[in-house]
Backbone as CSV, one residue per row, in Angstrom:
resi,resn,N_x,N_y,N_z,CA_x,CA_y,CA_z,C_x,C_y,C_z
1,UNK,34.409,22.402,126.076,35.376,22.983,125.147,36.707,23.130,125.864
2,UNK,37.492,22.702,125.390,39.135,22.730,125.757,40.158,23.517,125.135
3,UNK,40.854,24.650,125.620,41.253,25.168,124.667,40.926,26.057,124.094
4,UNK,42.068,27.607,123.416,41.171,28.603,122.875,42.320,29.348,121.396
5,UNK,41.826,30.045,120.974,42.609,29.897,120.357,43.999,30.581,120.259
6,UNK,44.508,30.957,121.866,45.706,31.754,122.111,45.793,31.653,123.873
7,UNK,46.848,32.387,124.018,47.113,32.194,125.744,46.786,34.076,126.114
8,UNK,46.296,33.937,127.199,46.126,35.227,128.045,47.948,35.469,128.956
9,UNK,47.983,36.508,128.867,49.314,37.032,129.849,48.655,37.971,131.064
10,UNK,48.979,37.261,132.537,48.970,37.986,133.146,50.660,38.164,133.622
11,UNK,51.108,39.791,134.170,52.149,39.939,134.179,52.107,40.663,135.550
12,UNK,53.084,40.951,136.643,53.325,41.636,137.754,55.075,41.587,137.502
13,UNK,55.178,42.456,138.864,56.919,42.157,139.166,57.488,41.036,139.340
14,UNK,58.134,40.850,138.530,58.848,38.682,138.931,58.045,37.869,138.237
15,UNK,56.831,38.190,137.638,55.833,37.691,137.097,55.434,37.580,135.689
16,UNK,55.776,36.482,134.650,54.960,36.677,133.451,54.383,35.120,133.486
17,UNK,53.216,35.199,132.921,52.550,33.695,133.075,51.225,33.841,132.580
18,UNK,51.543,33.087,130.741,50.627,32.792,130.013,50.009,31.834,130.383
19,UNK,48.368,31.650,130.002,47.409,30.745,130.132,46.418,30.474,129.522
20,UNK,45.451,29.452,128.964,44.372,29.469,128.409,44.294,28.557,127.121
21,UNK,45.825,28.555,126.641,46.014,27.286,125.676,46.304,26.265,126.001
22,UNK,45.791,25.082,125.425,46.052,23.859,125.636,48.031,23.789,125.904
23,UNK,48.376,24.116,125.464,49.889,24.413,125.341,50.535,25.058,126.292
24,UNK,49.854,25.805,126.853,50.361,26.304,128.377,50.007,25.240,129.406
25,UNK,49.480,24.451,129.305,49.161,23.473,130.355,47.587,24.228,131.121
26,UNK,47.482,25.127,130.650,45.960,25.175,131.254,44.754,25.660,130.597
27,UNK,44.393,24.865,129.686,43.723,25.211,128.685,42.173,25.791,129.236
28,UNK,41.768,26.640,128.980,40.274,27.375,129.331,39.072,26.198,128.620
29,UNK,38.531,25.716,130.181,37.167,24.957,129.623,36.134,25.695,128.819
30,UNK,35.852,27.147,129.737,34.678,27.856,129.106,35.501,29.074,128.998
31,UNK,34.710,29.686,128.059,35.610,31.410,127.623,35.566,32.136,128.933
32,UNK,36.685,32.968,129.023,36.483,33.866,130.043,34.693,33.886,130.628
33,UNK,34.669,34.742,131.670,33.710,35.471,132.118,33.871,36.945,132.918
34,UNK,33.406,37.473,131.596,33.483,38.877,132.115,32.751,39.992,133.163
35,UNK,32.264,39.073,134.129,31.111,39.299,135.565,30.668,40.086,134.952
36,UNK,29.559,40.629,135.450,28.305,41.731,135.427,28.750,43.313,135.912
37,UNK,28.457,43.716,134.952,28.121,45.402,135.589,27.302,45.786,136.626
38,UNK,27.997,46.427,137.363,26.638,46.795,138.231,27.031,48.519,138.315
39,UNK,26.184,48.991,139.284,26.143,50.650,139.404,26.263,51.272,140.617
40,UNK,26.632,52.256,141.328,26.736,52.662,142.337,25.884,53.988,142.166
41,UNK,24.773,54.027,142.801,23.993,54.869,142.375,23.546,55.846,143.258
42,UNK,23.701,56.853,143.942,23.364,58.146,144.650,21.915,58.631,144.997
43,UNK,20.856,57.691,144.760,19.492,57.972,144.083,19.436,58.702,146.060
44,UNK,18.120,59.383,145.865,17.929,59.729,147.020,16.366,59.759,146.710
45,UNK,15.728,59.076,147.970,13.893,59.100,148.334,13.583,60.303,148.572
46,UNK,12.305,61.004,148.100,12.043,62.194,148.113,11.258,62.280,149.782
47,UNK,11.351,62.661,150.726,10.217,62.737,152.023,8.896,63.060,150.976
48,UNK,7.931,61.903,152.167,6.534,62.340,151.856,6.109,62.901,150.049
49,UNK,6.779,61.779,149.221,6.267,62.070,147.813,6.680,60.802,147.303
50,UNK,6.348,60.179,145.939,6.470,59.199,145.675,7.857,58.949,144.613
51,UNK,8.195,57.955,144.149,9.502,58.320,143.195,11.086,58.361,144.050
52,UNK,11.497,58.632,143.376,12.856,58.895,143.591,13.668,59.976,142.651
53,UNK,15.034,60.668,143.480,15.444,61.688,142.580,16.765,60.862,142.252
54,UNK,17.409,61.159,140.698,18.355,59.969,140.557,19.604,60.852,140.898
55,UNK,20.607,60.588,141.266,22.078,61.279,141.527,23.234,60.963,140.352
56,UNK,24.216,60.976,140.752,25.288,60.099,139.926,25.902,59.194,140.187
57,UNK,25.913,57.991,138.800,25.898,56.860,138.828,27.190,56.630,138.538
58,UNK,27.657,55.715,139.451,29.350,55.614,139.415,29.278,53.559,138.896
59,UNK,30.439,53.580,138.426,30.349,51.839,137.398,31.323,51.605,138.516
60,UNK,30.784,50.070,139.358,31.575,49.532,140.059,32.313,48.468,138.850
61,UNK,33.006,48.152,139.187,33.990,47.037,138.532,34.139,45.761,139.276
62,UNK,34.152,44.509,138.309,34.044,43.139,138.739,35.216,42.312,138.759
63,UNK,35.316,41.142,137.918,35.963,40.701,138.011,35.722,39.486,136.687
64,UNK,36.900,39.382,135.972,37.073,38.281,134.908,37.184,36.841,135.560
65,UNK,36.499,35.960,135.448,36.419,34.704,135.665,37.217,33.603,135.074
66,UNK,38.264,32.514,135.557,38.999,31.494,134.488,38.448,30.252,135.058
67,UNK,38.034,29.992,134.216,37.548,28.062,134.664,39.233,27.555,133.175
68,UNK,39.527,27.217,134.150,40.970,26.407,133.144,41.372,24.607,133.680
69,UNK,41.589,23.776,132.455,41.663,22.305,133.100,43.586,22.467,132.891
70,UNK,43.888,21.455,134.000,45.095,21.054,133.529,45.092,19.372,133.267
71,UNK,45.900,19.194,132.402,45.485,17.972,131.855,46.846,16.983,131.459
72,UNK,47.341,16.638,132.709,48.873,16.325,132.810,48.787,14.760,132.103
73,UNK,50.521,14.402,132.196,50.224,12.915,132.030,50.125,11.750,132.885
74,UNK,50.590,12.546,134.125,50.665,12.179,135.639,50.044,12.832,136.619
75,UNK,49.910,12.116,137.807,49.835,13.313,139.241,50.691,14.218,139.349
76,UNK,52.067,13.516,139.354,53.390,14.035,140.010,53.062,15.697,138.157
77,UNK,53.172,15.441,137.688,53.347,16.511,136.159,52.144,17.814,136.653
78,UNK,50.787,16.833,137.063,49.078,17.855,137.222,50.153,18.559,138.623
79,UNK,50.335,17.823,139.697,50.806,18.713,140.823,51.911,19.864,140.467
80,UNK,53.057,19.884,139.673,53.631,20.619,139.748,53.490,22.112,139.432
81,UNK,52.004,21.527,138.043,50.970,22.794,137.412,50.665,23.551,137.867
82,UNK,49.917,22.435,139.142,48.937,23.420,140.006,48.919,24.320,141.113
83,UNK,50.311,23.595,141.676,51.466,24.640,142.274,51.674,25.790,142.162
84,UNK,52.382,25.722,140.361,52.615,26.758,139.526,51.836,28.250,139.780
85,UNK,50.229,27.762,139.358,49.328,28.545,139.129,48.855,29.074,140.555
86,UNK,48.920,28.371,141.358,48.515,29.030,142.522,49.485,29.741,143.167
87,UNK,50.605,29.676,142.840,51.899,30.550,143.419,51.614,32.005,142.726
88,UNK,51.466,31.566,141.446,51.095,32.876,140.368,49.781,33.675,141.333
89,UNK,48.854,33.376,141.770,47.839,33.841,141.947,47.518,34.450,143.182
90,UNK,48.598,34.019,144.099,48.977,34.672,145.270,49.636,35.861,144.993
91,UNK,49.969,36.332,144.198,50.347,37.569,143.466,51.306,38.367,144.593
92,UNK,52.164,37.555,145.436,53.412,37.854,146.701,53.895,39.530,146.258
93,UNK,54.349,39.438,145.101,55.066,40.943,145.166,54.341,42.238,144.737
94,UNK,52.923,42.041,144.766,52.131,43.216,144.702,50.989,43.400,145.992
95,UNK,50.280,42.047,146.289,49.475,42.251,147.080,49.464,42.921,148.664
96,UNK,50.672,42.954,148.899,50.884,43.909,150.278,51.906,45.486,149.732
97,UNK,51.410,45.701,148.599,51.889,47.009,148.480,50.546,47.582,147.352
98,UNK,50.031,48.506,148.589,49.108,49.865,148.152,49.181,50.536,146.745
99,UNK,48.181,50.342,145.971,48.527,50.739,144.933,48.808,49.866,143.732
100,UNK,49.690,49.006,144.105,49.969,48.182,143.131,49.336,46.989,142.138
101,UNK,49.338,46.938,140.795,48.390,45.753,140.087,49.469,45.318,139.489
102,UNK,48.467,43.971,138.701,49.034,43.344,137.580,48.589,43.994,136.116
103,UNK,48.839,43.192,135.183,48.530,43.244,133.813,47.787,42.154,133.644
104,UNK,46.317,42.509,132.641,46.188,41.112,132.156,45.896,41.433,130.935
105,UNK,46.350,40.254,129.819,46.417,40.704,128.194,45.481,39.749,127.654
106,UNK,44.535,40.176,127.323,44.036,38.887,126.466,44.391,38.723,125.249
107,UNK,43.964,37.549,124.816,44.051,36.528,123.823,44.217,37.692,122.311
108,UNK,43.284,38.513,122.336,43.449,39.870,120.919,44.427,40.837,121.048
109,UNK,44.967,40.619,122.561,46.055,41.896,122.554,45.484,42.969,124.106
110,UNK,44.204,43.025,123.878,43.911,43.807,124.671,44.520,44.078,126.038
111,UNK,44.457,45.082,127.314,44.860,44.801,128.686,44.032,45.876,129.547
112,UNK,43.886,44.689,130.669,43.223,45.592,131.779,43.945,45.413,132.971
113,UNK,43.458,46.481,133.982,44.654,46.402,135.533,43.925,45.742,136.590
114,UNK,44.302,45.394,137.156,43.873,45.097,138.695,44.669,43.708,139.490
115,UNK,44.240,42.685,139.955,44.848,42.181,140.844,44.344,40.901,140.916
116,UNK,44.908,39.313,140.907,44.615,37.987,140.675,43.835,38.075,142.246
117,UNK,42.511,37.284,142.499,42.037,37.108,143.541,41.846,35.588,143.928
118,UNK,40.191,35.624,143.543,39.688,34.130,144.257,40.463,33.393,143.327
119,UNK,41.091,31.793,143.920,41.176,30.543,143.567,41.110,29.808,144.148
120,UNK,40.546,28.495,143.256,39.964,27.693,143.790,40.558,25.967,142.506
121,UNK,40.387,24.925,143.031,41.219,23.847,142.443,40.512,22.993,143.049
122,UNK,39.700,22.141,142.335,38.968,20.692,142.091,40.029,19.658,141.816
123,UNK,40.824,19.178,142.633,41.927,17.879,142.904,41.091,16.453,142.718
124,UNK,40.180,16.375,142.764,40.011,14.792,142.950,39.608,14.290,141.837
125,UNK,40.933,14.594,140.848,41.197,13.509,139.838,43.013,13.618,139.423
126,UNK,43.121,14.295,140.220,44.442,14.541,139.810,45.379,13.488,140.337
127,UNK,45.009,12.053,140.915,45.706,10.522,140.778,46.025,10.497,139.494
128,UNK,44.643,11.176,138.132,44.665,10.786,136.724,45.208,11.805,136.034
129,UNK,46.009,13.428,136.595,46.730,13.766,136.504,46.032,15.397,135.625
130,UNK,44.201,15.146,136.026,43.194,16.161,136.232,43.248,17.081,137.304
131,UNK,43.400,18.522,136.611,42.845,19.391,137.652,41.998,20.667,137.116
132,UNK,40.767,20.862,138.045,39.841,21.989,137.130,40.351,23.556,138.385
133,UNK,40.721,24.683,137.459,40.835,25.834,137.654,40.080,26.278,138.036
134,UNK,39.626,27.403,139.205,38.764,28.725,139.164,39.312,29.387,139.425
135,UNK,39.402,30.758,138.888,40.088,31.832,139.493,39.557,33.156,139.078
136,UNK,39.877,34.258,139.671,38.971,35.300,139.766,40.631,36.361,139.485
137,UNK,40.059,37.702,138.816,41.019,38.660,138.216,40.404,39.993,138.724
138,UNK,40.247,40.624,139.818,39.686,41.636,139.888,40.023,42.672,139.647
139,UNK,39.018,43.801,138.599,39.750,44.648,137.555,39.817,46.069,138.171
140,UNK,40.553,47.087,137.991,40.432,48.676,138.596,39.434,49.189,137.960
141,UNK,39.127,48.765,136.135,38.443,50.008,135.795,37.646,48.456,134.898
142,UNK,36.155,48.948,134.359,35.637,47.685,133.594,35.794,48.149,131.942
143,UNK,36.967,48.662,131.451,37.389,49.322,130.454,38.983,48.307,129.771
144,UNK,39.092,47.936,128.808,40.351,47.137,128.069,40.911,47.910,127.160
145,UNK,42.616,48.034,127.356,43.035,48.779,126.915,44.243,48.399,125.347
146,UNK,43.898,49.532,124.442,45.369,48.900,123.180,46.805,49.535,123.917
147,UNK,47.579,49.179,122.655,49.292,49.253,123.283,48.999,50.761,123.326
148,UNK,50.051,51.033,124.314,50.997,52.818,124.438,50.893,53.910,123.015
149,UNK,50.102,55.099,123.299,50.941,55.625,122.092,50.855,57.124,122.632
150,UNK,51.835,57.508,121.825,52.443,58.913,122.643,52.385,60.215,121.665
151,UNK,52.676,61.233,122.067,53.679,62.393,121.374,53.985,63.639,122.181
152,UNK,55.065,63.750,121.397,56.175,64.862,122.082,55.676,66.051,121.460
153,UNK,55.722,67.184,122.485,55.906,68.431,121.978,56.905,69.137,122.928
154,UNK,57.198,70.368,122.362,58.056,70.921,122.910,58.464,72.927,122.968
155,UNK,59.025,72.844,123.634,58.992,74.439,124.109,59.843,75.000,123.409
156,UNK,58.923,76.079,122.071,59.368,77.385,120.962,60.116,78.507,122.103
157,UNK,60.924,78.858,121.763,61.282,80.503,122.908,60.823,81.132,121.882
158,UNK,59.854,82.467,122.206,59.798,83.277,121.468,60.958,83.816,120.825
159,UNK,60.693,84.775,119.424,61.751,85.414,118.618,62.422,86.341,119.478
160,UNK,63.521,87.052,119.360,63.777,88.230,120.515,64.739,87.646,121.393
161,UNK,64.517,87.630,122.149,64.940,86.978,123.396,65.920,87.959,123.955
162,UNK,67.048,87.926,124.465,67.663,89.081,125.360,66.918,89.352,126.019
163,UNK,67.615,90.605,127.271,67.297,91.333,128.187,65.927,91.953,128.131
164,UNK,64.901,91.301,129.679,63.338,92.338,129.270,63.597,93.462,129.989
165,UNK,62.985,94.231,129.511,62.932,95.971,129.876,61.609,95.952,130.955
166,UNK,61.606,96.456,131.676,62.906,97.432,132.542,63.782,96.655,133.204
167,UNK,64.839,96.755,132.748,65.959,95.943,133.928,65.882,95.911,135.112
168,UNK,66.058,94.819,135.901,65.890,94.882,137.173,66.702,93.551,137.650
169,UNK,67.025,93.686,138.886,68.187,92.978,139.542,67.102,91.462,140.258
170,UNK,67.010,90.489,139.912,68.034,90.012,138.553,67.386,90.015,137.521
171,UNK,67.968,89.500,136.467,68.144,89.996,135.166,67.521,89.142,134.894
172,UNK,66.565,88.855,133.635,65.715,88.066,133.396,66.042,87.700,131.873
173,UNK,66.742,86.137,131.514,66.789,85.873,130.209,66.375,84.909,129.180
174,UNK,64.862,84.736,129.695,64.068,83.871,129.184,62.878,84.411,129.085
175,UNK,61.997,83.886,128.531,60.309,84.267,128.484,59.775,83.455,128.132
176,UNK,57.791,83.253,128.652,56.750,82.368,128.090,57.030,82.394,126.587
177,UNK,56.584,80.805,126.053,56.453,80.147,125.190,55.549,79.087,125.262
178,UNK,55.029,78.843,124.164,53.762,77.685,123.887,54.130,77.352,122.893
179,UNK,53.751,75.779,122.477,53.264,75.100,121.630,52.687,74.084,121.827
180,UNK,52.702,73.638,120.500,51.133,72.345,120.178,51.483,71.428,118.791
181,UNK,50.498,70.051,119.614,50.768,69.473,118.620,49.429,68.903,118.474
182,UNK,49.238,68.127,117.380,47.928,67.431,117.785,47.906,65.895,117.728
183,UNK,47.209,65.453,118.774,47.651,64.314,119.438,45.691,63.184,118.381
184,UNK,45.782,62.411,118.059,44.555,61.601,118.112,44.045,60.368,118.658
185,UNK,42.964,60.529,119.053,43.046,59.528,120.169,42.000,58.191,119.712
186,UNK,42.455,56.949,119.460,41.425,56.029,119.119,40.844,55.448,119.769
187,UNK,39.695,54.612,119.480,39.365,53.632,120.551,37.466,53.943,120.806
188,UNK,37.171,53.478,121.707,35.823,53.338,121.892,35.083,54.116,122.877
189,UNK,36.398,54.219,123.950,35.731,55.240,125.148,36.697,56.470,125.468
190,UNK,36.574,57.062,126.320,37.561,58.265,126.777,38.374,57.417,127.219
191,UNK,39.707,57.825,127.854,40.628,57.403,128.161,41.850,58.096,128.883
192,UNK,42.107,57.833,129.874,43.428,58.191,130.884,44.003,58.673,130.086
193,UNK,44.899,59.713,130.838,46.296,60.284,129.922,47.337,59.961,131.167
194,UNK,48.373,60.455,130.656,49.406,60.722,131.431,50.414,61.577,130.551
195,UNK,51.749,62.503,131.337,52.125,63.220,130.777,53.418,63.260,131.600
196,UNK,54.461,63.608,131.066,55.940,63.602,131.539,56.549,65.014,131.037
197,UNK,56.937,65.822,132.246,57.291,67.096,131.781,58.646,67.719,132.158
198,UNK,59.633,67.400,131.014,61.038,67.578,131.207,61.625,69.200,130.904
199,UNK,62.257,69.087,131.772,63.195,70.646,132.279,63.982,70.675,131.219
200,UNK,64.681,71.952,131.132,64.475,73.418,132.080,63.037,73.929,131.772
201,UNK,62.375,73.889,132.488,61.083,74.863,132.733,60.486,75.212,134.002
202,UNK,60.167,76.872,133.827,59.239,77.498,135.269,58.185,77.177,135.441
203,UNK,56.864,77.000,136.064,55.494,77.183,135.459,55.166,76.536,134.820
204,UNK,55.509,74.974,134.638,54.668,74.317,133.210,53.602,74.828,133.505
205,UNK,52.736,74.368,131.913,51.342,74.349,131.907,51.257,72.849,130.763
206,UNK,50.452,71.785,131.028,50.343,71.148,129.540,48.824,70.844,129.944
207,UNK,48.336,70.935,128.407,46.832,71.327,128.212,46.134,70.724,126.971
208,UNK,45.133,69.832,127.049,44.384,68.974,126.438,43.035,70.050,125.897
209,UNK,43.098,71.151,124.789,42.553,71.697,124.900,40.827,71.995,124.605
210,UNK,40.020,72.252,125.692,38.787,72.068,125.724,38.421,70.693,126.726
211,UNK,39.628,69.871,127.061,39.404,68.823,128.090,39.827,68.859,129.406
212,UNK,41.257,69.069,129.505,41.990,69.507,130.765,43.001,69.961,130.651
213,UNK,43.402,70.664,131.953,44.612,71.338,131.980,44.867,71.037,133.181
214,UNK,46.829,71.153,132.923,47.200,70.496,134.123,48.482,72.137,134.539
215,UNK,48.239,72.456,135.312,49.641,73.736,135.952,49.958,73.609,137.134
216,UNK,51.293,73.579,137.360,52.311,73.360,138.182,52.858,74.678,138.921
217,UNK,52.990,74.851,139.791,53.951,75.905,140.651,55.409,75.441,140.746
218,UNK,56.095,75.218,140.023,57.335,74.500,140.376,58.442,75.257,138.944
219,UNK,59.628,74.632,139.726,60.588,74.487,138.406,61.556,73.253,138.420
220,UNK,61.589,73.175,136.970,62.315,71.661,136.796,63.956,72.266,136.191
221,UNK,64.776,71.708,136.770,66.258,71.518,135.951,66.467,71.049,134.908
222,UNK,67.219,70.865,134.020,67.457,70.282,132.528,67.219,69.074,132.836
223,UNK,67.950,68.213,134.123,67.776,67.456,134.127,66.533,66.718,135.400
224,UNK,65.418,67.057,135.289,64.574,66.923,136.347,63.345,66.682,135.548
225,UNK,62.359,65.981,135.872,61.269,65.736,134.905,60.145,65.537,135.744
226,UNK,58.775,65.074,135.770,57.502,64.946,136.395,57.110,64.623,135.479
227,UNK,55.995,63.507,136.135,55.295,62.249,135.649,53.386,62.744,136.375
228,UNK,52.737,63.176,135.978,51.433,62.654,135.965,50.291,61.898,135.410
229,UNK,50.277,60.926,136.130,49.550,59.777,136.039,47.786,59.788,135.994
230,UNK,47.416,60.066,134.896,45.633,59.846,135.286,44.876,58.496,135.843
231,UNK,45.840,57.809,135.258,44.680,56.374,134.848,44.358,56.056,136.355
232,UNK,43.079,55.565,136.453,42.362,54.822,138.132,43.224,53.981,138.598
233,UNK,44.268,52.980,138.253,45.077,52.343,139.103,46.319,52.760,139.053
234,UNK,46.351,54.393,139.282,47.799,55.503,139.365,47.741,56.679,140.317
235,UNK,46.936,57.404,139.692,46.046,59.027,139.579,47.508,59.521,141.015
236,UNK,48.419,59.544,140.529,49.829,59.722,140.917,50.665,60.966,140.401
237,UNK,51.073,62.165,140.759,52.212,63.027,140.564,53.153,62.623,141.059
238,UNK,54.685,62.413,140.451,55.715,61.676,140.586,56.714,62.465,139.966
239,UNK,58.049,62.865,140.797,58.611,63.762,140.659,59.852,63.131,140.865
240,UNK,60.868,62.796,139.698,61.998,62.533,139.693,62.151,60.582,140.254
241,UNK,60.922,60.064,140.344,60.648,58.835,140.583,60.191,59.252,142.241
242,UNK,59.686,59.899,142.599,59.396,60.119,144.246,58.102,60.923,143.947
243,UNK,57.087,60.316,144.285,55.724,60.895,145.125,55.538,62.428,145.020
244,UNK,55.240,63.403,144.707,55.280,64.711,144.980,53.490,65.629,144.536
245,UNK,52.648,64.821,145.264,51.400,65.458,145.563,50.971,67.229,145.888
246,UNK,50.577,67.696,145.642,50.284,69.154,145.904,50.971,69.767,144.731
247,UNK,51.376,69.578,143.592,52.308,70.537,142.843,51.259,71.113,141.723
248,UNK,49.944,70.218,141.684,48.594,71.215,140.651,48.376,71.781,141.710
249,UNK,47.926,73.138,140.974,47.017,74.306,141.286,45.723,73.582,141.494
250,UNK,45.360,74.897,142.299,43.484,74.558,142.278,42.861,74.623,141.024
251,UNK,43.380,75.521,140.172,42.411,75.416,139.212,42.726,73.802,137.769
252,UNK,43.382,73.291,138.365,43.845,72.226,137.325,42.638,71.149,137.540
253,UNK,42.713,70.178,136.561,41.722,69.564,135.903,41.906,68.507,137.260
254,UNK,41.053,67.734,137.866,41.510,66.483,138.885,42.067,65.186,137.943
255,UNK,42.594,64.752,138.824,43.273,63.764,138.032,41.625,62.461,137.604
256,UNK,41.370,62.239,138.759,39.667,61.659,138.388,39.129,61.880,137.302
257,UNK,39.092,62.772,136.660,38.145,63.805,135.789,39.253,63.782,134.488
258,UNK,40.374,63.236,134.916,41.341,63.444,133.510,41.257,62.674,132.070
259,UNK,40.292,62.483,131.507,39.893,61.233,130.318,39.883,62.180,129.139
260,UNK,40.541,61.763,127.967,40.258,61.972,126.787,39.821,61.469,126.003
261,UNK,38.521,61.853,125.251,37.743,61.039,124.703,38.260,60.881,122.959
262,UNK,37.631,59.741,122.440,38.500,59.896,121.058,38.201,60.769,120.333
263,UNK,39.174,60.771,119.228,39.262,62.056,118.178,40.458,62.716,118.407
264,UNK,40.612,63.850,117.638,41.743,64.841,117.577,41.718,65.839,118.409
265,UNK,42.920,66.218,119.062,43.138,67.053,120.309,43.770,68.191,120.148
266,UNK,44.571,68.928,120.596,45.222,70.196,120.632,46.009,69.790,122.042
267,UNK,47.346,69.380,122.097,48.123,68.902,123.056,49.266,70.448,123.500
268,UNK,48.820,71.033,124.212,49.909,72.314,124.282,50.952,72.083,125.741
269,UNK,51.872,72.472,125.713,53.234,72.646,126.984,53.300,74.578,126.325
270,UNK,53.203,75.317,128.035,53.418,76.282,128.433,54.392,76.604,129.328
271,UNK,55.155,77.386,129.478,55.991,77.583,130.602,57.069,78.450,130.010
272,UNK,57.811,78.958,130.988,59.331,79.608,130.889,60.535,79.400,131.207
273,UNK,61.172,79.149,130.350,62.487,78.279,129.756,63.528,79.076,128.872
274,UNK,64.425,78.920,129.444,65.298,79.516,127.969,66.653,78.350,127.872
275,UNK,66.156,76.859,128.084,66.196,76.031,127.283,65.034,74.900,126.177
276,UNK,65.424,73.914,126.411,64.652,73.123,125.394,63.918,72.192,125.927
277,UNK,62.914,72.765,126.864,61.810,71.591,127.611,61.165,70.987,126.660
278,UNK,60.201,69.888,127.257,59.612,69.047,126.137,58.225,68.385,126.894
279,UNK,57.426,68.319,126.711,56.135,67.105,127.752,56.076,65.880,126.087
280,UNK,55.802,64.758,127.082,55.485,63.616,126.444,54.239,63.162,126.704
281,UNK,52.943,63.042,126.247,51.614,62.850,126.651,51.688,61.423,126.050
282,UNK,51.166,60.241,126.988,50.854,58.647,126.809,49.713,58.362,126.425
283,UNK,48.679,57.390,126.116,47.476,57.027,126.345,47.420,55.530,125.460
284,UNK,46.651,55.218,126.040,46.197,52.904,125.362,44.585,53.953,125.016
285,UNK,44.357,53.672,123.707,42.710,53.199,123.255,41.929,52.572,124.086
286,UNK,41.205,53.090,124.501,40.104,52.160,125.190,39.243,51.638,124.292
287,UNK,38.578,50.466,125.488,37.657,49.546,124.312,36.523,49.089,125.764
288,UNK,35.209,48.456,125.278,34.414,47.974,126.212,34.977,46.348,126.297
289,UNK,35.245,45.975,125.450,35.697,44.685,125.575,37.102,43.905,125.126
290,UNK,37.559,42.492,125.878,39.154,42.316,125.623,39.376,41.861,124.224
């Protein structure tokens, strides 16, 4: 089989490069392959008894498979392809920086993270201007994700406001406030959040309620914001575009542990402000498959 009925996007920095249609020049012989699940499993042998006690089972993650032909009208046309694709797959501006993935979109829309690996290229036909693909996509999480979707809430000041009693040096002209919105979440599995929490505010708090909560010791300026990142190829606090680790409390939710499962939520921002803070909560639908 040659050909499918759309092109896959994988994307990095410097990087966009569809594939899989005859029309991209590298049409997919066989459909993806979505490797095997396997398990990471904690089991522990009991001394001197028979059986085993089971622990917790952690999902290692594999890797998507491309068998793709290129099917030039020349050598000189198959070589320049195959070039192409293997330049792509060396993945130069991510693979020596920690942390960093690609995108890959399939053919329905879907996307998962991780990083272009094995390739491999069967040349000896490419005089006739044949060349057969292998290449390997190794994923962060074995989970495919829909587009971005968000919502804003934002920080009520209580009614009142003025001077709190008992006066005291200094003068205090703000107070806690909460609100909520409700956020719904689609899709098939739980799913990463992330959350962006813009100043003026003391003390955020923003809270997924009955799932997690996230509180800060800090204060942000009007113009100062924080970014926490759940998803497995992030799990990042980012402060003004710079790194800033340690700013949850102990008692906050781990970023590991941060998934919202689908359905309807209760999205709250806490803190003290006596301007107009705001958190923006992100999340893609998860799905088991692309």
């Amino acid at each position: 089989m040659t050909g499918m009925r759309g092109d896959w996007l994988l994307t990095y920095p410097g990087v966009t490069f569809p594939f899989g249609s005859v029309t991209s020049g590298y049409g997919f012989y066989v459909a993806p392959e979505l490797g095997v699940q396997s398990v990471i499993a904690e089991d522990v042998k009991p001394m001197s008894s028979d059986g085993r006690l089971f622990g917790v089972d952690t999902l290692d993650t594999d890797a998507v498979t491309f068998v793709a032909d290129i099917v030039a009208p020349d050598e000189s046309a198959a070589r320049v392809l195959h070039e192409q694709i293997r330049g792509v797959w060396r993945a130069d501006s991510i693979r020596s920086a920690p942390g960093a993935v690609a995108s890959l979109r399939s053919e329905a829309g879907r996307t998962t993270y991780g990083r272009p690996r094995r390739f491999s290229a069967d040349t000896n036909a490419i005089h006739a201007g044949f060349v057969r693909i292998t290449a390997d996509f190794a994923t962060a999480t074995d989970l495919w994700f829909g587009d971005i979707e968000t919502k804003t809430v934002g920080l009520v000041p209580l009614p009142g406001g003025g001077l709190i009693a008992p006066l005291a040096s200094p003068l205090a002209t703000t107070e806690s406030s909460d609100r909520s919105q409700v956020i719904t979440v689609p899709g098939e599995r739980a799913t990463p959040l992330s959350v962006t929490i813009f100043g003026p505010i003391t003390n955020p708090v923003v809270e997924i309620v009955g799932v997690l909560r996230w509180e800060l010791r800090t204060t942000l300026a009007y113009d100062q914001s924080i970014t926490i990142d759940a998803a497995p190829w992030a799990r990042t606090i980012v402060r003004d575009g710079v790194p800033a680790p340690g700013l949850l409390t102990a008692a906050s939710t781990r970023l590991a542990n941060a998934d919202v499962p689908p359905g309807s939520h209760e999205f709250v921002l806490r803190g003290t402000s006596s301007g107009a803070p705001r958190a923006v909560a992100s999340w893609r639908p998860a799905f088991h498959t692309p």
